[in-house]
N, C-alpha and C positions, 0 to 999 in steps of 0.2 A: 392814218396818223403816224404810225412807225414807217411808211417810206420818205415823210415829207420830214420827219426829224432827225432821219438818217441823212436826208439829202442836205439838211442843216448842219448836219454834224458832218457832214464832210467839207463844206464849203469855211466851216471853221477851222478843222483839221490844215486847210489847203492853204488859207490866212496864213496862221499865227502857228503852225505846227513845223509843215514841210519843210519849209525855206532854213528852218534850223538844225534837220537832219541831215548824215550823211547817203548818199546814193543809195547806199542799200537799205539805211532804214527804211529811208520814202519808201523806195519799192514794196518793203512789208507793210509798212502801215495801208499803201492804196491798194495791196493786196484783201490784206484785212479789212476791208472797207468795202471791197468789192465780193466777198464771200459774205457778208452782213447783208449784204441788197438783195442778193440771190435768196438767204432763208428768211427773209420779209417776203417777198414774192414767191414764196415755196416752187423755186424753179432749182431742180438737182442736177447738178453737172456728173455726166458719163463719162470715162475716157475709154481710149482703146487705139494700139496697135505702136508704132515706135515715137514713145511717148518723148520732150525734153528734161533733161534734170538740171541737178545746178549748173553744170557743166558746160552748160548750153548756149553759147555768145556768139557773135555776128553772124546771126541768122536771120532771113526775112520770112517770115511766117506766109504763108499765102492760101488764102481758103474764098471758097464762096458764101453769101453773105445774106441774112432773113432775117435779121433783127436787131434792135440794137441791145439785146441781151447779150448776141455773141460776143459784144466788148468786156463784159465785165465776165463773161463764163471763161476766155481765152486770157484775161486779164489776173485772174485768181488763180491761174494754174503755173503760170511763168512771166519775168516779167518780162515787159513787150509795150512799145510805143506805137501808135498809131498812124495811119497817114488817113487822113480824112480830108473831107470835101471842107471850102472856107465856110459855108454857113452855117456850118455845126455850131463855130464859133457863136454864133449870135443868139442859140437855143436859151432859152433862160436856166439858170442853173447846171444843169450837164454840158452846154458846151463850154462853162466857165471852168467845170471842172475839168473837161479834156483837158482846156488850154495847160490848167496847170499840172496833170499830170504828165505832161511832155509831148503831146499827138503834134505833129507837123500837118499844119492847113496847105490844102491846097488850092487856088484861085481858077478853078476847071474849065472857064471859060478867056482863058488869058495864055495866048499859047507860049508867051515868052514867059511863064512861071512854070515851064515842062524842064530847062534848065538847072532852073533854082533850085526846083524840088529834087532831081534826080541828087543832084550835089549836095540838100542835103541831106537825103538818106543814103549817101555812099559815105559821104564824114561821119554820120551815124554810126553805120555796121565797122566802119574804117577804125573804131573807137571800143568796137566789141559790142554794141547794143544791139538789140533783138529789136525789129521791128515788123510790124502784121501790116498788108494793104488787101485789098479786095478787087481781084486784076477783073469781073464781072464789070465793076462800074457803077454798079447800081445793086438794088436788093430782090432778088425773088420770091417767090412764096414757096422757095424750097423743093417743088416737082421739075426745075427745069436748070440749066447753066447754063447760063449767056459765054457768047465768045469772049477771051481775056485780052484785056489792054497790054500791053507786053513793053513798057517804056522802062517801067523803074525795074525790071529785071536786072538791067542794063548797067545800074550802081551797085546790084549784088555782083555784077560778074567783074565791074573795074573793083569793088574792095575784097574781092578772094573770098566770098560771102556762103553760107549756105540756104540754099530754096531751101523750106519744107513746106509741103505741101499736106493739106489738112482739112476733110470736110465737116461741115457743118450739118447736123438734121436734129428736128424735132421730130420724135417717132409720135404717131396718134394714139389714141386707146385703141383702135380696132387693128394696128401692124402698120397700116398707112404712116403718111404725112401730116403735121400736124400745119395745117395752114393758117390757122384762126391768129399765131404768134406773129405772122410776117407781118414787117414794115415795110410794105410797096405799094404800088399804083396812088391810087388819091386818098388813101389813110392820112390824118392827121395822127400827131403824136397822142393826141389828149383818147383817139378813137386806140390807136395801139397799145396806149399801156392800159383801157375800160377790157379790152378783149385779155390782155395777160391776167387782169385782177379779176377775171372773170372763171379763169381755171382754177380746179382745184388745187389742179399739180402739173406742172409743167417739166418735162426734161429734155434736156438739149444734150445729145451727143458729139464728141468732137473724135474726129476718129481719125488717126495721125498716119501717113504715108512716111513712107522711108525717104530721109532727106537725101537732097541732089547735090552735089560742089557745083558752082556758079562758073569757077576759074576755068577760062578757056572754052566756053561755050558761046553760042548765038543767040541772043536773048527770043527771037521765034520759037526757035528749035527746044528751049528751055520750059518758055510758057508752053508749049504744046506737049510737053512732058506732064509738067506741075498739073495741067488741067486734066491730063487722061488719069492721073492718079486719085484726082478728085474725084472725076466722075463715076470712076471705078468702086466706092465707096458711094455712092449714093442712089438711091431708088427712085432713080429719076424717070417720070411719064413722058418730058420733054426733051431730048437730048441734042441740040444745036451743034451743027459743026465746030470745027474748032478753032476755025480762023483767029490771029487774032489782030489784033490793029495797034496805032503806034500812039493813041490819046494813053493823057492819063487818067485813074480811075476815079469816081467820084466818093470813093472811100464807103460811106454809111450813106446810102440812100441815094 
């Protein structure tokens, strides 16, 4: 009952609320909206190692990707716009609220929207904003990292941007991996969020690498940076080469 009137309450907030504050209020208030959703779901954000502070603009966040909690746990900490897949858009209620909390949709099976997109997350960071993408492409259940997409690097490095690089883990009760959290393979959402409401306590760690400058590098040479820093930080069973390829990523899922 308190996720669904929170979800209500936000969908009001994004109405009649947003649209008449300035830049930074938004950001507090979808801040504060997204640290509400976490203590309804008793899921406790960790942090740890070179964290952002206010100070922190035209950077593109970049981490590997198991749930769609890590939007609202990376979302509550700094603010940060999204690049997600187009179909999020269509989710009922959460991807209305993406839409308005700023996330730029991507159409992943359209190769002339690899352009559009790059362009506009370079006028983004070009402008000071912070933006998070998910260069995997998809979500794991957290024991493995897929090779990274390496396209939208390529708008961090024409607007003089900074990588940071930042992984993602659910630790388990016994020291492992907590897998039961991931949103991958043939999980429905309705099956993702019975298995979250199904924990006691969930806690997601975001554990921050030392950022990269963008300027003057080769967006390969960059992503194969950002992902040894990721993986370096994760207790991974799986660990895939590092190739990475030139699509773009499918954001959440």
């Amino acid at each position: 009952m308190l996720l669904t009137l929170h979800l209500l309450h936000g969908v009001a907030t994004a109405t009649f609320l947003l649209p008449r504050l300035t830049p930074e209020q938004r950001e507090r208030r979808i801040q504060q909206w997204c640290r509400r959703i976490l203590v309804i779901l008793n899921i406790r954000v960790a942090t740890s190692g070179h964290l952002p502070d206010a100070q922190t603009v035209r950077t593109l966040f970049v981490s590997n990707h198991i749930s769609w909690i890590d939007i609202w746990a990376l979302k509550q900490l700094h603010p940060m716009r999204f690049v997600a897949k187009s179909e999020i858009r269509g989710w009922p209620i959460i991807g209305w609220l993406a839409e308005k909390s700023g996330t730029l949709f991507i159409a992943r099976h359209k190769r002339h929207e690899v352009g559009r997109t790059m362009n506009s997350v370079e006028q983004a960071l070009s402008q000071d904003d912070c933006l998070c993408f998910f260069p995997e492409g998809t979500t794991t259940d957290g024991t493995e990292l897929k090779p990274f997409k390496s396209s939208l690097f390529q708008a961090a490095i024409n607007a003089n941007a900074l990588i940071w690089p930042l992984a993602i883990h659910y630790p388990g009760a016994s020291g492992g991996t907590n897998t039961e959290v991931a949103y991958c393979g043939d999980i429905t959402m309705q099956q993702s969020l019975w298995a979250v409401l199904r924990q006691k306590e969930i806690v997601v760690e975001l554990r921050f690498a030392a950022p990269l400058p963008a300027a003057g590098q080769e967006r390969r040479n960059l992503s194969h940076h950002a992902r040894q820093a990721i993986a370096s930080r994760l207790p991974l069973a799986r660990h895939t080469a590092p190739e990475t390829s030139a699509g773009l990523p499918d954001a959440q899922r």
